[in-house]
N, C-alpha and C positions, 0 to 999 in steps of 0.2 A: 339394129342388130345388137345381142348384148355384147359388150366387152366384159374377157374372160381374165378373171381374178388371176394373184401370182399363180402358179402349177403350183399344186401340189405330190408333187416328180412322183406320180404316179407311170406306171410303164404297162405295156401289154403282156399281158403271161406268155408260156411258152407256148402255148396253145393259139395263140394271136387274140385272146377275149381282153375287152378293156377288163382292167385292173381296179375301176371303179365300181367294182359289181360289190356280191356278198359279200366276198371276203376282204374287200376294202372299207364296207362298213362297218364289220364285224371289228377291225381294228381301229375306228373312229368310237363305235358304241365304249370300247374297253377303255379309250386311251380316256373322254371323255369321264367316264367314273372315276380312274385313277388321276387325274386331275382337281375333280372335286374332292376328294379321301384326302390327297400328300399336296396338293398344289401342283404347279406346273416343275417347280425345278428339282421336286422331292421326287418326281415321278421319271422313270425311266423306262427304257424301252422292255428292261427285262421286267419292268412290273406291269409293261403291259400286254407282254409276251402272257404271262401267266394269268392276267384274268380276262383276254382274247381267247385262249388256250392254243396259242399260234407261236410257231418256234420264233427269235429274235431275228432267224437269217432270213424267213419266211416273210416277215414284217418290213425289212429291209429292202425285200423285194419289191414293193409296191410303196416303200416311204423314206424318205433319204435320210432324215430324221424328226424330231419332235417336231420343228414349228414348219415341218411339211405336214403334219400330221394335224396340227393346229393350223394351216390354210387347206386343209379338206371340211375341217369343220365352217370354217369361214364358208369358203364354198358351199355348205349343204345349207347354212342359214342364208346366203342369200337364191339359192336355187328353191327353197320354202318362200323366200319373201316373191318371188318373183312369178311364182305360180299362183300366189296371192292377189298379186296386183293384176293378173293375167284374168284371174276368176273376176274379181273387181270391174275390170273392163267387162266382160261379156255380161254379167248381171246386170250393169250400169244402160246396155241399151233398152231394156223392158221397164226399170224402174226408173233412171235416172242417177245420174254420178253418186249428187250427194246421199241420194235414198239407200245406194247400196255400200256406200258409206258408212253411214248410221246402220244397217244390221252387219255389218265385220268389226266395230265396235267393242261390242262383247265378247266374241271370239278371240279378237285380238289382245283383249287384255285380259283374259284367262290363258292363253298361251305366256304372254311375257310376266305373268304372276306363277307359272308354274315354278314351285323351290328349285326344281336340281335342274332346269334350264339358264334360269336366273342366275342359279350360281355359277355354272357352266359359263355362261356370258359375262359375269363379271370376273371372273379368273383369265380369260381371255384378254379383255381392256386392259386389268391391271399388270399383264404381262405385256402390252399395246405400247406401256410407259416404260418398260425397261429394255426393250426390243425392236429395233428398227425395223427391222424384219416383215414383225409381227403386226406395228403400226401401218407398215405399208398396206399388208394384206386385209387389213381392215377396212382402213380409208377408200383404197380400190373398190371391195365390196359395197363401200356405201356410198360411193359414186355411184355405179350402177344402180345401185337399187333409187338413188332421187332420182338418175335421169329418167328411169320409169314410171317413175312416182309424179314426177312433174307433169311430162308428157300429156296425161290424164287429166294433169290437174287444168293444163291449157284448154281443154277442150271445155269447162264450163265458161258458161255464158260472162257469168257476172265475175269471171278472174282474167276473163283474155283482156281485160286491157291493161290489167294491172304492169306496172314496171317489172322488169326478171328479179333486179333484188327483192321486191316486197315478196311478191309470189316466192320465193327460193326463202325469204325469211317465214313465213307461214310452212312452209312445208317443213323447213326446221322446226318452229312450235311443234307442229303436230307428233312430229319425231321422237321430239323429248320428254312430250308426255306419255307416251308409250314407251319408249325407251326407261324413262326415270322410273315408270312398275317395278323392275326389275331390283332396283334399289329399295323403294315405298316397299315391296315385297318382304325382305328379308331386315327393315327398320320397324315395320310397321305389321306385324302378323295379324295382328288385330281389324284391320283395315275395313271398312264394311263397302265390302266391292262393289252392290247395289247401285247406294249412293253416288259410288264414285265414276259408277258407272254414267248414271244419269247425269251429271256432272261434266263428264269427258265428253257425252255426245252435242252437249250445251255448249262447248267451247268448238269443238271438231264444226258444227253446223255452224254456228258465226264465222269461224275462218275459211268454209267454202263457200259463205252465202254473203258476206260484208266485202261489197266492192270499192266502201272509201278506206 
């Protein structure tokens, strides 16, 4: 069963409707841009009241404040990762773990190359560093999403005997090169993704298929 990230003190309308619908993404979609624009701590509620187009008291409603609003986003990247892993698994019984593997591949690193996600993401971490908070709601997320990630990974042949640490250090690797896009993204625009691609699935396939 997944465990569920810090709340993001979301609350039910008057209406009794979760609070996580439109209009709580519509204040994620806002807060998200004024974040990349001013930063995290340039950005405030009323500037994301006006490009939501949502009153401040309206927004209060549904977010206690900023890094409640920045553990909704946490929450919707790992609620994407995890429906990820979820498609992964069902594709993996017709072709095979690793096979379906190698084609999420490309997808997956043209999503974490995308500019204003990337940056989204790295304003997030660098606020991971100056916020306990905000480090918590991270980490949590990314707990969950290895124990799922693992899960999978137990079920090929040539990883179940491996020890937890190697296996849990391999699934790190794979992390970070996916993860590290995001950086490679915005150092590197140049990047010839092709390459890097064929590249990634070269390394991705040895660390599912190399059992010593």
């Amino acid at each position: 069963m997944r465990k569920q990230t810090r709340p993001a003190e979301k609350e039910p309308d008057s209406a009794g409707n979760d609070a996580g619908g439109e209009r709580c993404q519509q204040v994620l979609k806002a807060a998200g841009k004024c974040f990349l624009k001013h930063g995290f701590h340039a950005t405030s509620i009323q500037r994301i009241s006006e490009v939501s187009g949502m009153s401040p008291g309206h927004i209060y409603h549904y977010f206690r404040n900023k890094e409640a609003i920045v553990a909704g986003i946490v929450e919707q990247r790992l609620t994407e990762l995890l429906e990820r892993t979820e498609l992964l698994r069902q594709e993996s019984v017709t072709v095979g773990i690793v096979e379906a593997w190698m084609a999420r591949v490309e997808p997956g690193i043209a999503l974490r190359a995308a500019k204003e996600r990337a940056s989204l993401d790295i304003e997030i971490l660098a606020e991971a560093t100056r916020s306990e908070a905000v480090a918590t709601m991270v980490q949590e997320a990314d707990a969950v999403a290895r124990a799922n990630i693992l899960e999978l990974l137990k079920q090929l042949p040539a990883l179940r005997k491996l020890p937890s640490k190697e296996l849990a250090a391999r699934l790190t690797v794979m992390r970070t090169v996916f993860d590290g896009l995001a950086i490679r993204t915005l150092c590197e625009p140049s990047m010839n993704q092709a390459a890097t691609i064929r590249v990634i699935k070269r390394v991705i396939r040895m660390l599912l298929e190399d059992a010593d």
